[in-house]
C-alpha positions as CSV (number, residue, x, y, z in Angstrom):
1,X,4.2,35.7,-15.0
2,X,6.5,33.7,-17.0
3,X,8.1,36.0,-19.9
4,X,9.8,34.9,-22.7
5,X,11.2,36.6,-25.8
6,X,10.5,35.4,-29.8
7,X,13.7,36.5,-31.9
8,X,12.9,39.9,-32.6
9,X,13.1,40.3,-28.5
10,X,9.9,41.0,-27.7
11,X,8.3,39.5,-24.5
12,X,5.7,37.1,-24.8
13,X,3.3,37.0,-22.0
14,X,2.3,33.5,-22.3
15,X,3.8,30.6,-21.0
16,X,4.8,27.7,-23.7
17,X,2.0,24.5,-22.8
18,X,4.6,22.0,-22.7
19,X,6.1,23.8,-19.7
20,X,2.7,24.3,-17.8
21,X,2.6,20.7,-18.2
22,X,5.8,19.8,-17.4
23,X,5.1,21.6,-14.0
24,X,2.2,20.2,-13.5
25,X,3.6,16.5,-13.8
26,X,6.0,18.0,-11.4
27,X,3.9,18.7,-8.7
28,X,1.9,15.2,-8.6
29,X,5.5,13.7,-8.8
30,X,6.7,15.7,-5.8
31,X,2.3,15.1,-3.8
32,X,3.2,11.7,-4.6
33,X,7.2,11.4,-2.9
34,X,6.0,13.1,0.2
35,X,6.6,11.0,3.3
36,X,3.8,9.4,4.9
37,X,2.7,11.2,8.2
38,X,3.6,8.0,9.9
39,X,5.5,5.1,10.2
40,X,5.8,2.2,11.6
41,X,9.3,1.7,14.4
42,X,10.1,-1.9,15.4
43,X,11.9,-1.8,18.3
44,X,13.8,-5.7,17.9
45,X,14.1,-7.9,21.3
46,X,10.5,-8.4,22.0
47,X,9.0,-7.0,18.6
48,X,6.8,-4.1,19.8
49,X,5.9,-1.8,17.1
50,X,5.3,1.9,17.0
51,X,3.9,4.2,15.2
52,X,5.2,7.4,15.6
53,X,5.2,11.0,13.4
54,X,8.4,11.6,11.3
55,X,9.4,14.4,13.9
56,X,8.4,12.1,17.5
57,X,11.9,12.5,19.3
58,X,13.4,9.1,19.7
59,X,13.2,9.3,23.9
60,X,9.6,9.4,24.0
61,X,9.4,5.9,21.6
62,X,12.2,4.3,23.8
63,X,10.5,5.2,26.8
64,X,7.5,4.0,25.9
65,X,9.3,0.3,25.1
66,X,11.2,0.3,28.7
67,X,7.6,0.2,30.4
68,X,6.1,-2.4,28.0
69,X,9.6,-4.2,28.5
70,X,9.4,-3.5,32.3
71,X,12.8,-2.2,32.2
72,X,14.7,0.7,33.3
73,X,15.3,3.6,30.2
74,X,18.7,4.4,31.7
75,X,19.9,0.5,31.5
76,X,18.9,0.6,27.7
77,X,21.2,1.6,24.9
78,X,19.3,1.3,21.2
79,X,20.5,1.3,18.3
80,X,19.5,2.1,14.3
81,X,21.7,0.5,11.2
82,X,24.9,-0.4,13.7
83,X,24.7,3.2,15.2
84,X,23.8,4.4,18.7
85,X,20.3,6.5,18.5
86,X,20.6,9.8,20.5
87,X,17.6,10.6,22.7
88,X,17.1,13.8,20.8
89,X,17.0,12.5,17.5
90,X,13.7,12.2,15.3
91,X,12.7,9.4,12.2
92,X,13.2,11.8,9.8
93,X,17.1,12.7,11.1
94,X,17.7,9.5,11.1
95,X,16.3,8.9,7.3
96,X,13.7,5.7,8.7
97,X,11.1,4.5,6.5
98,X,8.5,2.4,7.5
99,X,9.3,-0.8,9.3
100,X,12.7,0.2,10.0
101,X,13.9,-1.8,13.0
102,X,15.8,-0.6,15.8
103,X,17.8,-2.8,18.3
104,X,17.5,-2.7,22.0
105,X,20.4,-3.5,24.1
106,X,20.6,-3.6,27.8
107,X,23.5,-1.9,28.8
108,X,26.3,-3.9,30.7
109,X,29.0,-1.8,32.1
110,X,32.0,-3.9,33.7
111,X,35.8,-3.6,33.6
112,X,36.5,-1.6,36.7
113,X,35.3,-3.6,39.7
114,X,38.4,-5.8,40.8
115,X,37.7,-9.7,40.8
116,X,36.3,-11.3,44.2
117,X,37.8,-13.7,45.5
């Protein structure tokens, strides 16, 4: 119960209506913010969509591109706003919204073979 005191100090046990309704206003404001229990992952280099839940780990989504891309997962490196996407990591630790894209990259290693000749 919300108390509050008049100015002799007494407690008053109801709560002020501009308050109730300040909460309430709250509430819709906060129903209405709450993320939508999808969204919609482009994955960019052959535009395949996904729609995944905000707590899908990112593995299963790139997994699921390598066989519609008829690729290998461990050649692929993917990557969300100029950052590599850990395996592990989910939409919602990653702060996507819907129709976020993420770029797929096939991974070419090099540098250590020596020339032939």
């Amino acid at each position: 119960m919300f108390k509050s005191s008049n100015s002799r100090g007494t407690h008053l046990g109801k709560r002020p209506a501009s308050t109730a309704q300040e909460n309430r206003g709250k509430k819709r404001a906060t129903e209405q913010m709450e993320e939508p229990r999808e969204i919609t992952v482009k994955v960019k280099s052959q535009e395949v969509n996904f729609k995944v839940k905000h707590n899908t780990k990112m593995q299963k989504i790139f997994k699921k591109f390598c066989d519609k891309a008829q690729v290998e997962y461990r050649t692929m490196q993917f990557f969300f706003d100029g950052s590599r996407v850990p395996p592990t990591a989910t939409p919602h630790e990653l702060n996507m919204s819907d129709g976020d894209e993420i770029e797929a990259m096939i991974h070419a290693g090099g540098g250590g073979n020596p020339p032939i000749v």
